[in-house]
C-alpha positions as CSV (number, residue, x, y, z in Angstrom):
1,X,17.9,-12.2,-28.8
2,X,20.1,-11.8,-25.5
3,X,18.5,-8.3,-24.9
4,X,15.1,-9.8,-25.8
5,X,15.7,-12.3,-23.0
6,X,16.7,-10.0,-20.4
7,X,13.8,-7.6,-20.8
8,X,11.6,-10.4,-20.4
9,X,13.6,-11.6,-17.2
10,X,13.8,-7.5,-15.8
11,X,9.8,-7.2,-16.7
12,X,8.8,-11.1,-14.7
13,X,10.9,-9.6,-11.9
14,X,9.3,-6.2,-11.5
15,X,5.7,-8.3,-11.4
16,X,6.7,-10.0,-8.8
17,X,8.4,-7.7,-6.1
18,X,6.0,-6.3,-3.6
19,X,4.1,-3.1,-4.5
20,X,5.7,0.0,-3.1
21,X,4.0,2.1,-0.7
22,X,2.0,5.1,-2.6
23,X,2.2,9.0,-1.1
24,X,0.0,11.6,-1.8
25,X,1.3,15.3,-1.4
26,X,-1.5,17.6,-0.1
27,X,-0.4,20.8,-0.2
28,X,3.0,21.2,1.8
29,X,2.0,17.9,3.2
30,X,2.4,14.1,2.3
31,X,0.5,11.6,3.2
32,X,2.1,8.4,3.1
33,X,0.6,4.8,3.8
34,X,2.7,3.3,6.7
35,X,3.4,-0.7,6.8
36,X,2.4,-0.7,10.6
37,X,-0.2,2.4,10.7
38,X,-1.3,5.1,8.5
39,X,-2.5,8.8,9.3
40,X,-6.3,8.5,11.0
41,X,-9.5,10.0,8.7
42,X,-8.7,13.2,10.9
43,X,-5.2,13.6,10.6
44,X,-5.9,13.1,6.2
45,X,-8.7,15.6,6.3
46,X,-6.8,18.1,8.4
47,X,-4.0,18.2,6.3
48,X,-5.8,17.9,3.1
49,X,-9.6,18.9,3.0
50,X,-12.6,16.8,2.4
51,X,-12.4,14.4,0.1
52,X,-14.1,15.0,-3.4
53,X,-15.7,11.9,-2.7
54,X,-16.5,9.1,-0.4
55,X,-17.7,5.9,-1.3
56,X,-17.7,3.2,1.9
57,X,-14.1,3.5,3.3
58,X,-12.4,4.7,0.3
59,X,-11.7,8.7,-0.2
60,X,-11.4,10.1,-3.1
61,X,-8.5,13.1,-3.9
62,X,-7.6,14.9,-7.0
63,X,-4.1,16.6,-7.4
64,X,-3.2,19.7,-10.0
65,X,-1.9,17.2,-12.2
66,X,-4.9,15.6,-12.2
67,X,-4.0,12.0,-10.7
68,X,-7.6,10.7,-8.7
69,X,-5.9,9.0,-6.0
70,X,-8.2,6.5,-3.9
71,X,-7.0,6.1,0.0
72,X,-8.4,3.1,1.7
73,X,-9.4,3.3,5.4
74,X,-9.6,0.5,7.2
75,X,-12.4,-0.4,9.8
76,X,-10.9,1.7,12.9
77,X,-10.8,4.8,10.3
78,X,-7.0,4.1,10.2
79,X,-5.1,4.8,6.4
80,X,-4.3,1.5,4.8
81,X,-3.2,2.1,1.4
82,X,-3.1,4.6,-1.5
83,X,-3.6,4.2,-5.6
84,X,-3.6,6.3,-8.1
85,X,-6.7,5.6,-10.3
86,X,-6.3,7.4,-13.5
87,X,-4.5,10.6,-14.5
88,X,-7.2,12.7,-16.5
C-alpha cells in the first residue's frame, strides 16, 4: 500500500511542475524554444528547410524517427514553443 501511495504522490507531482521546454534537432542543428525569445521563421527555416506544412502560425516538421513536431510562432514571426504531436 506504501508504494501504491507514493506512485500516486510522484505521478500528482509530475502533473503539476511546469512543462519543460521541447528541442527539435534539424540536422546538426537544434532548435530550442527560449523562455525569453526563440529562433525567428528565418533562422528555423534556414537551419532546417521548409516546413512540411503550415497551417496559421504553426509549422509542421517530421524527424527520421518519425515524431511530427508542431512549432508555434508567435505574431512577430518569433518561436514560442515546440510539441511533439504523434510518433508515427
Amino acid at each position: 500500500m506504501r508504494s501504491a501511495g507514493l506512485v500516486l504522490g510522484c505521478a500528482l507531482w509530475a502533473g503539476s511542475s511546469p512543462a519543460m521546454a521541447e528541442d527539435m534537432a534539424c540536422g546538426t542543428h537544434v532548435i530550442v524554444d527560449e523562455e525569453e525569445s526563440g529562433p525567428s521563421k528565418t533562422e528555423v527555416s534556414e537551419k532546417c528547410g521548409a516546413p512540411l506544412e503550415v497551417a496559421g502560425d504553426d509549422w509542421f516538421y517530421r524527424d527520421e524517427g518519425g515524431a511530427r513536431y508542431r512549432l508555434h510562432f508567435n505574431d512577430d514571426g518569433m518561436l514560442e514553443s515546440i510539441s511533439v504531436e504523434s510518433t508515427e
